[in-house]
Structures are given as C-alpha cells and as structure tokens.
N, C-alpha and C positions, 0 to 999 in steps of 0.2 A: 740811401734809404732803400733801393730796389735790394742792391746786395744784402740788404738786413733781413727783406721780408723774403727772399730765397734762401737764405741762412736756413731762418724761422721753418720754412716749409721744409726743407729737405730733412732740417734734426728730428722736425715733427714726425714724419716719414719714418727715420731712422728707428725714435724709441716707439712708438706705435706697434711695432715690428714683434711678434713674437719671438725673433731671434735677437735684438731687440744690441746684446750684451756685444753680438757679434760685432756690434759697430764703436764700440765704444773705442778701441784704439782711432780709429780714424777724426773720431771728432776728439780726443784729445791731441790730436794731431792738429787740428784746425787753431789751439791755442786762442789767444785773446779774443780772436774774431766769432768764437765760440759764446764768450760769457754773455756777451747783452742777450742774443735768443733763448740760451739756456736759462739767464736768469726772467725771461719774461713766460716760461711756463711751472713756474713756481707756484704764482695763485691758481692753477688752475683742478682738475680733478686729480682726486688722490694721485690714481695711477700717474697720469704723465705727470705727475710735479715728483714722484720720490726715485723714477725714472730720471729724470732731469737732475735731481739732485746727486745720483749718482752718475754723472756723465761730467757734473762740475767738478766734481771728485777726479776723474779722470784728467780731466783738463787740468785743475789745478797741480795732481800729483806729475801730469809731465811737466810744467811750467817749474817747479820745484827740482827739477833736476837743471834746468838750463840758465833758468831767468825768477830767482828764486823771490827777488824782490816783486817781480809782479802776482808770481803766489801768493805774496803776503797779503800784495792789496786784495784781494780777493776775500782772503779772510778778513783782514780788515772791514771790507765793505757788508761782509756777514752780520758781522759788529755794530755797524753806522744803522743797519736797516733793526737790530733789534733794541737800538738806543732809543730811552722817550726822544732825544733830540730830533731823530731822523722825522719826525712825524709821519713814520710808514709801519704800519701792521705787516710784520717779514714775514708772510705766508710763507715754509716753504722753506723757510731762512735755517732754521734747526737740523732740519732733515741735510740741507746742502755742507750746513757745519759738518755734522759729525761722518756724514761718507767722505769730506775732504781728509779728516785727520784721517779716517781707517786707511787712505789710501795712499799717505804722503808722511810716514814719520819721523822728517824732519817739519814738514808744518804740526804735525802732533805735540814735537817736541815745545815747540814755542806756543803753542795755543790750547793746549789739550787741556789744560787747569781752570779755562776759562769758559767751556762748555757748561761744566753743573754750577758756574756763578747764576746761571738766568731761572734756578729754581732755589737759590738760599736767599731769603728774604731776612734782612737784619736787621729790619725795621727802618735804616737810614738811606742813605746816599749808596743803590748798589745796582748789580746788572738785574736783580729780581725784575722777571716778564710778569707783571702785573694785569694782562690781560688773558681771562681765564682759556679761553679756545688754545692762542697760542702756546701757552704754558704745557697745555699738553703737547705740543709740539717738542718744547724742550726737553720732558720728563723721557718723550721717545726718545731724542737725538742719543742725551745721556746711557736709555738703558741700549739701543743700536751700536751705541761705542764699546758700549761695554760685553758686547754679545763676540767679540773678538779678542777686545785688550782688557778682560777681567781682572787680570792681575795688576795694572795700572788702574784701575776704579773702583780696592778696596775701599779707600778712605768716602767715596760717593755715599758708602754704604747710610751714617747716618742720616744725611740729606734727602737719602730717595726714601729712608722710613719715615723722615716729618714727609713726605709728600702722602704716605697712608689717610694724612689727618688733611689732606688739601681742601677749601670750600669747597672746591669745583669736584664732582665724584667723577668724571671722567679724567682729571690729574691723578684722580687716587690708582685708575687702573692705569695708569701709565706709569706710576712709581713700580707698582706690583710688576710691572713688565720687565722695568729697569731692575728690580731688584732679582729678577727670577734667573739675571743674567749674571749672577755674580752667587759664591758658595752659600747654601745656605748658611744661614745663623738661626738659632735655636732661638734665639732672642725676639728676633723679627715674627715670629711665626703667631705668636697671640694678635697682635692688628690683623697678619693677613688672613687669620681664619674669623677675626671679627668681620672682615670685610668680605668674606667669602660668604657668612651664615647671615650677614645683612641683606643676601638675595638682590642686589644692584642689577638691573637689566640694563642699563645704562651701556650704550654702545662705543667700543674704543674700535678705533679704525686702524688697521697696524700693514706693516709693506714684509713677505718673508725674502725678497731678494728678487722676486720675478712676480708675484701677483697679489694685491691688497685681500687683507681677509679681517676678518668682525670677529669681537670675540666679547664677552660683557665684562662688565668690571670683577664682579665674583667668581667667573670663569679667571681671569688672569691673576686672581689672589688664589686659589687653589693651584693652580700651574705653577705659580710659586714656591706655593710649600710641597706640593711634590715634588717639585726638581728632583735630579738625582744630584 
C-alpha cells in the first residue's frame, strides 16, 4: 500500500508537469506497477485524467510489445468498467480506450471495432453507454481515434451523424467533433448547420494533446462543416 500511494504521488508529479510528455517513457517503463495509480486519476479533473489517459496509452503500448497478454487485460478491463455489469461509471474509461489503440496498433488491430460499439444503440442487448455524461466521453474517444487513423473510421461516419440527433446536446457536439475528424461529406452538412443556426451554448470540454479547452456545441458544428 505505501509503494502504491508513492506510485500515485510521484506519476501525479510527473503529468502535473508542464513538460508533462517528457515523462511518459519512463512510466511506461514502470509497466503493470503503473496501471492501478494511473487508473485511479481517471475520475478526477479534466486535465489530470486525459493526461493519465494517455500515459495508460504509453504503458499499455510497451506492454504490447513484450507481454502482450497483459495489454490485453488492460483493455479488457476498459471493457469490464464501461459494461452495465461492472456497476462502475468508467469516468475516464473512453479517453484511456482510444489513446491506448492510437498508441499500440496491434491492440488497435484487435479492439479498434469495438470503440464506436458504446455509442450504436440497437435498441437490444449491446455496448450502447446509456448514461448521458459518459456517452460523451465516448462520441470524444471515437472522434480522438479518429483525429489520426481517419481512414480506418470511414465506416464510423454514419454512427457519429445519428449522434447529431443525440437527447443529450452535449453528445451532439461531440459527434460534430468526431465527425469533423474524418472527410467531409456533403451529406452530413444540413444536421450540422441545423445544429450550428440552433445557437447551443452548451459546453463541450475537449483535451488538444497538452491543455483542455471549451468550445460550444454550435461552435464545433460549424468547425465541422468548415473543415478543409
């Protein structure tokens, strides 16, 4: 237990850090002994938990070179926490998913189809995140995946336009986010200017790689359709 909460203190240390990135080899280096600290600043404020999430990213993509079954569990346990079974709200959980494929594509290869499961809702028995806060977590993970491996997240495309229509209007600007990271389509553009001239002030919380920034829902449906 002491080694844990010196763990905890030192990685906190680490991403706090405005150089923050510089550390990230060494605590993937740290391997297993890594996860429980890192995964305990998850719930916590934006910044340190998308920090955190990408340092699980780190950890797990060297584990994936050595010890590739324990990568797995990793994602696996990504899985367990955003299953109703788990009976855990996976603060935290979405962001840690999709920086692990960015960073590891061989766990990409085997898990990457199973990210935008947690925002297709088929009405039956599925991975649909049914709780609205986290769901936007998901619509981010999806369009952050795809802010690198776009051409492996055409097919996302119609999943993140039914998210346009999400109850929750903060899902809708996290679709727009997600969609803004893949070609436009011509097609998409009527929802996202519906949802632009709708005037949503509704705050989406977004990470660009080093520091959190706010941007509203209609702000990120416009950013959409201008893409280049």
């Amino acid at each position: 237990m002491a080694r844990m909460r010196q763990a905890k203190r030192e990685l906190r240390q680490m991403l706090e850090q405005d150089t923050w990135r510089t550390h990230l080899s060494a605590i993937a280096e740290g391997g297993t002994t890594h996860i429980g600290p890192l995964f305990s600043f998850l719930p916590t404020d934006p910044l340190l938990m998308h920090r955190a999430a990408v340092a699980l990213g780190a950890v797990c993509a060297n584990l994936s070179q050595t010890e590739m079954e324990k990568a797995r569990n990793v994602v696996r346990r990504y899985m367990w926490h955003l299953s109703e079974e788990s009976g855990n709200i996976g603060w935290g959980i979405p962001e840690a998913f999709a920086e692990t494929l960015l960073q590891s594509d061989a766990l990409a290869r085997e898990f990457r189809r199973i990210l935008i499961t947690y925002v297709i809702d088929l009405g039956r028995e599925d991975n649909y995140c049914d709780n609205n806060v986290l769901r936007r977590s998901c619509y981010w993970a999806c369009g952050r995946y795809a802010q690198e491996k776009s051409e492996l997240c055409l097919d996302w495309r119609g999943w993140l336009v039914k998210g346009l229509d999400d109850e929750d209007i903060i899902c809708r600007g996290m679709a727009c986010f997600g969609l803004a990271q893949l070609p436009l389509n011509l097609m998409d553009v009527p929802k996202l200017r519906a949802i632009e001239n709708a005037n949503f002030q509704d705050i989406c919380i977004l990470f660009d790689g080093e520091n959190i920034y706010e941007q509203t829902v209609s702000e990120l449906a416009r950013r959409a359709v201008e893409r280049n």
